[in-house]
N, C-alpha and C positions, 0 to 999 in steps of 0.2 A: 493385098497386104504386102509391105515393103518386109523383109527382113528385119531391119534394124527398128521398128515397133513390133515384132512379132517378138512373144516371149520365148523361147525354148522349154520353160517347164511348163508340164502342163499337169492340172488337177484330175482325176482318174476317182469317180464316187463309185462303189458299187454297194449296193443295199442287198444281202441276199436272208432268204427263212431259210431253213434249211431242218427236217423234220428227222429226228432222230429213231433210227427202228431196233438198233441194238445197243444201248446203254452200254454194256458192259464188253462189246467189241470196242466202241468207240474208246473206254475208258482204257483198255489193253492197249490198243494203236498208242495212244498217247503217253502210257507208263513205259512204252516201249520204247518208244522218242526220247524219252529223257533220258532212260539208261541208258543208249545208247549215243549220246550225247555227249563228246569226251570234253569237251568245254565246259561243262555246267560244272560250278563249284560243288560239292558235296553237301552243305549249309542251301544251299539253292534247290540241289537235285529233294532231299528231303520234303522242301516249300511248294515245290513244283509238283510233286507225287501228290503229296498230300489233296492241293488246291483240283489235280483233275480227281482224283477218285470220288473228290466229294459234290463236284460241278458237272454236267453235262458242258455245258458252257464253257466251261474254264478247259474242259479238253478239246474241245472244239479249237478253241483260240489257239490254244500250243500245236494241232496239228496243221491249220491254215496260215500259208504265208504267202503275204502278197507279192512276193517276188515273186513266185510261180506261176503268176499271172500275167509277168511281162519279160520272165526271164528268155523267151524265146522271141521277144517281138526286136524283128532288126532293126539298128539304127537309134535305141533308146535303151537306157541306165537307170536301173531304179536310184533314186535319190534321195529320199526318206518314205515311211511307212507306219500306218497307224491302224490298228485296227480296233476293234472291243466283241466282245460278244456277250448275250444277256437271254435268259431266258423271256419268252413271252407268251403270251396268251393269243391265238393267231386264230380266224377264221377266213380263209380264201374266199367266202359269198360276202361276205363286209365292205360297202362303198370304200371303210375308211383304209382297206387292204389293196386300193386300186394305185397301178405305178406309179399315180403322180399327183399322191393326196399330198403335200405339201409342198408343190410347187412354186408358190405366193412367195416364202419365206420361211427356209429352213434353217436348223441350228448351226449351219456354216455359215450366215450371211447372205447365202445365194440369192436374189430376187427372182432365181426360177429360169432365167433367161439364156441359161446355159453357162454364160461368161465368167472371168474372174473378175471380181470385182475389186482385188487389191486388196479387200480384209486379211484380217488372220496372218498366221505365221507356217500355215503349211502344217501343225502339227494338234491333232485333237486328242483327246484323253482318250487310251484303250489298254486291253489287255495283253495286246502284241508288241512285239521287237523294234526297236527305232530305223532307223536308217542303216544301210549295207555297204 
């Protein structure tokens, strides 16, 4: 591949479950994040409190950030980020639980093949932070 058709951004999916064992740690971590958060508006910090105490999910979301995931990789920039998190109903013995039950066509566009395929705008609905 020549340089000048090689894109420099590149798309970065990760799907993770992630199984919660103390409710009310996690909910701590995350009331803790925001108080200590000297950014957050007050109007915000209130909305924020509120939304983890009453979500597993929703603290989930405020404590993961995708930067974290590449903030040590050399040579690359995060340059926007989107994340969501959602409770679900999860059985690990389930075909439809196996790494690559939608490979055919998933809701990014992908036909599975690895590649980008030019759709989209880089940015999909979630409950995380935009671009850094």
């Amino acid at each position: 591949m020549s340089t000048e058709k090689t894109s420099r951004f590149v798309r970065v999916r990760v799907d993770l479950v992630v199984e919660v064992h103390d409710p009310d740690e996690l909910t701590s971590a995350a009331v803790g994040r925001i108080e200590d958060d000297p950014e957050l508006p007050d109007a915000e910090r209130v909305h924020a409190r509120s939304a983890v105490t009453e979500d597993t999910a929703e603290a989930i979301a405020y404590l993961v950030d995708p930067f974290d995931l590449v903030s040590e990789v050399p040579g690359v920039e995060l340059q926007q980020a989107s994340w969501s998190t959602e409770q679900i109903d999860y059985d690990p013995g389930s075909p439809e639980w196996g790494p690559y039950e939608d490979d055919d066509e998933d809701e990014y566009g992908d036909d599975g093949d690895g590649g980008d395929d030019g759709e989209g705008d880089g940015e999909e609905a979630g409950t995380g932070t935009g671009a850094r």
